[in-house]
GUTIRO-987141 format. One record per atom (N, C-alpha, C): x, y, z; atom name; residue number from 0. Coordinates in steps of 0.05 Angstrom, whole numbers, plus 5000, padded with zeros to 4 digits. Example, Ala and Ser with C-alpha at 12.3 -4.5 7.8 and 13.67 -1.06 7.14 Angstrom:
BEGIN
{{5264,4886,5156},N,0}
{{5246,4910,5156},CA,0}
{{5264,4934,5156},C,0}
{{5257,4955,5142},N,1}
{{5273,4979,5143},CA,1}
{{5258,5001,5157},C,1}
! end
This chain:
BEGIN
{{2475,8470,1482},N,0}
{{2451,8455,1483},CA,0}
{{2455,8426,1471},C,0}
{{2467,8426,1453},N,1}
{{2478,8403,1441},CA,1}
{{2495,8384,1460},C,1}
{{2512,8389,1477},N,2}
{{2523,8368,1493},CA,2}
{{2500,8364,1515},C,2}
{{2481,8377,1529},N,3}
{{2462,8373,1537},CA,3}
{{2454,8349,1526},C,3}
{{2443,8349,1505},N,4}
{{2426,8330,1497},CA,4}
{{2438,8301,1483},C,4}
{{2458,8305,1479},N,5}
{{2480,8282,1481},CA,5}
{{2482,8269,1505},C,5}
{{2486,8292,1529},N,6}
{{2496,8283,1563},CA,6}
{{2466,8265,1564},C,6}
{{2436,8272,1553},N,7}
{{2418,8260,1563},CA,7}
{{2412,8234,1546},C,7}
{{2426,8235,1528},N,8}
{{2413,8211,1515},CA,8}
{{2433,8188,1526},C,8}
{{2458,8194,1523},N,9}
{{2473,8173,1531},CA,9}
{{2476,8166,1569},C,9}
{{2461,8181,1578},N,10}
{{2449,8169,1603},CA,10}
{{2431,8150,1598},C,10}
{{2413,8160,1591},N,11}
{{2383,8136,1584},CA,11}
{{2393,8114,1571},C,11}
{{2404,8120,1552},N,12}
{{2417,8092,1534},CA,12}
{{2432,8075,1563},C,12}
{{2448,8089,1573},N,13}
{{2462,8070,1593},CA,13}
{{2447,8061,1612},C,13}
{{2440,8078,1628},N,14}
{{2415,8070,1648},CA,14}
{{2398,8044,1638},C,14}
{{2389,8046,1606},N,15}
{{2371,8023,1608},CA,15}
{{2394,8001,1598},C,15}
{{2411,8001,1589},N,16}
{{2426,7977,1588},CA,16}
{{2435,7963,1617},C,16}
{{2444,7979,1643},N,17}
{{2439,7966,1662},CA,17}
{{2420,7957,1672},C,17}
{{2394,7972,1671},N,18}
{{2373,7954,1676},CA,18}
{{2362,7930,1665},C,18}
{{2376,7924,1631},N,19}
{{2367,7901,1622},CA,19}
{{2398,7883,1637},C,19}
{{2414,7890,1636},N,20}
{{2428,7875,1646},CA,20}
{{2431,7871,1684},C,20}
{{2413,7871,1686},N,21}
{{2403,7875,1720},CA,21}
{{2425,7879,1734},C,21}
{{2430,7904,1731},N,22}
{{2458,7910,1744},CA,22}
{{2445,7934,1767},C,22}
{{2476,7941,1786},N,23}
{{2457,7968,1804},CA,23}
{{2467,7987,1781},C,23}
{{2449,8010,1792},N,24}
{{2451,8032,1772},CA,24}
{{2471,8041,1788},C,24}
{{2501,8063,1768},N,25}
{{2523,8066,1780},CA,25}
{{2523,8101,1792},C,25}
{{2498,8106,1801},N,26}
{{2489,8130,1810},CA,26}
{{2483,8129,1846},C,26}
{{2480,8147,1855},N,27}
{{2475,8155,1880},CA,27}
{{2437,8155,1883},C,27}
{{2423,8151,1902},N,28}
{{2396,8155,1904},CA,28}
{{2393,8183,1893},C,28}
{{2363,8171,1881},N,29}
{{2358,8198,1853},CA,29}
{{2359,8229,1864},C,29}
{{2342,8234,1884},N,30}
{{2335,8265,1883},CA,30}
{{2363,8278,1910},C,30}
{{2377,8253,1920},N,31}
{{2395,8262,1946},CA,31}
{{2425,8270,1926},C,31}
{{2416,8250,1902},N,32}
{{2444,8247,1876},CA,32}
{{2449,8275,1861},C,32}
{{2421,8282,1852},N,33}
{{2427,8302,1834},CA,33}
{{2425,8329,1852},C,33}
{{2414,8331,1875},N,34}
{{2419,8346,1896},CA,34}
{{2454,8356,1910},C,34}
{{2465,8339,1906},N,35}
{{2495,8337,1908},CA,35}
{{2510,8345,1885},C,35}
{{2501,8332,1864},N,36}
{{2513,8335,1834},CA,36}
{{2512,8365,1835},C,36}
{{2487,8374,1832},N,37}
{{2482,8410,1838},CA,37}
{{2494,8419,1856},C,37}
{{2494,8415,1874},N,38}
{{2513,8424,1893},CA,38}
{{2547,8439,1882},C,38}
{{2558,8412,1880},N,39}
{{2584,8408,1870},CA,39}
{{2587,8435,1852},C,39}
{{2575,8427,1828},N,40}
{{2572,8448,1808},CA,40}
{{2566,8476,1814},C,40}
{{2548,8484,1829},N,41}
{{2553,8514,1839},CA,41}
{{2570,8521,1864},C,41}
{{2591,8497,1876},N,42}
{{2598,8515,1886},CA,42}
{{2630,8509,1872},C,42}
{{2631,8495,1849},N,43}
{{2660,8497,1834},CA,43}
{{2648,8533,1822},C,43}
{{2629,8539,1799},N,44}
{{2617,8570,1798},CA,44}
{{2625,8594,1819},C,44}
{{2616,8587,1845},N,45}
{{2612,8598,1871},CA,45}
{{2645,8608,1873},C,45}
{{2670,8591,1869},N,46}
{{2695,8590,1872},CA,46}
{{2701,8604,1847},C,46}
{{2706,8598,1823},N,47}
{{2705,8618,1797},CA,47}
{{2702,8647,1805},C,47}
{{2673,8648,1817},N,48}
{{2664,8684,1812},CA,48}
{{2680,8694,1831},C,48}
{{2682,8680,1861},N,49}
{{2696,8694,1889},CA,49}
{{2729,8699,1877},C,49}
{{2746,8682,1877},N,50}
{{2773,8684,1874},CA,50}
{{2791,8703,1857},C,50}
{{2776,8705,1833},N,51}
{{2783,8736,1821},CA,51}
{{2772,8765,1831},C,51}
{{2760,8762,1846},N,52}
{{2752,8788,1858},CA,52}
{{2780,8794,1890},C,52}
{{2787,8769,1900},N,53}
{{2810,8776,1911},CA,53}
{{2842,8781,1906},C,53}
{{2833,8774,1872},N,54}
{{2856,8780,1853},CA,54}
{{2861,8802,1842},C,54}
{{2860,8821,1855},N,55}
{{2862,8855,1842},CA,55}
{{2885,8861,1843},C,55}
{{2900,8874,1828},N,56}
{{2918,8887,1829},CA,56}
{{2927,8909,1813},C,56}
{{2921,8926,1831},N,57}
{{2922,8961,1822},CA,57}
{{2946,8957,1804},C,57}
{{2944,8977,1778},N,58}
{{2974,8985,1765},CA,58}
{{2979,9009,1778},C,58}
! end
């Protein structure tokens, strides 16, 4: 929970420093961005759970 809330603050902190520094924000459009981000992430998960299940090997 703790890197959570690290990962969120030092977004915001950055986020608004580009905005004071009128820069583009160095993200993808918001809800198509984190839509993908999620993505990614369950299916690196998705790969984890599958690939040891084709890893059996009887003694």
């Amino acid at each position: 929970m703790k890197e959570v809330l690290l990962a969120l603050i030092s977004g915001i902190i950055v986020g608004f420093l580009f905005a004071l520094l009128k820069l583009p924000i160095p993200a993808p459009p918001a809800l198509a961005g984190v839509t993908g981000v999620v993505g990614v992430y369950l299916g690196f998960k998705l790969f984890q759970w599958i690939v040891p299940l084709f890893q059996f090997v009887p003694k």
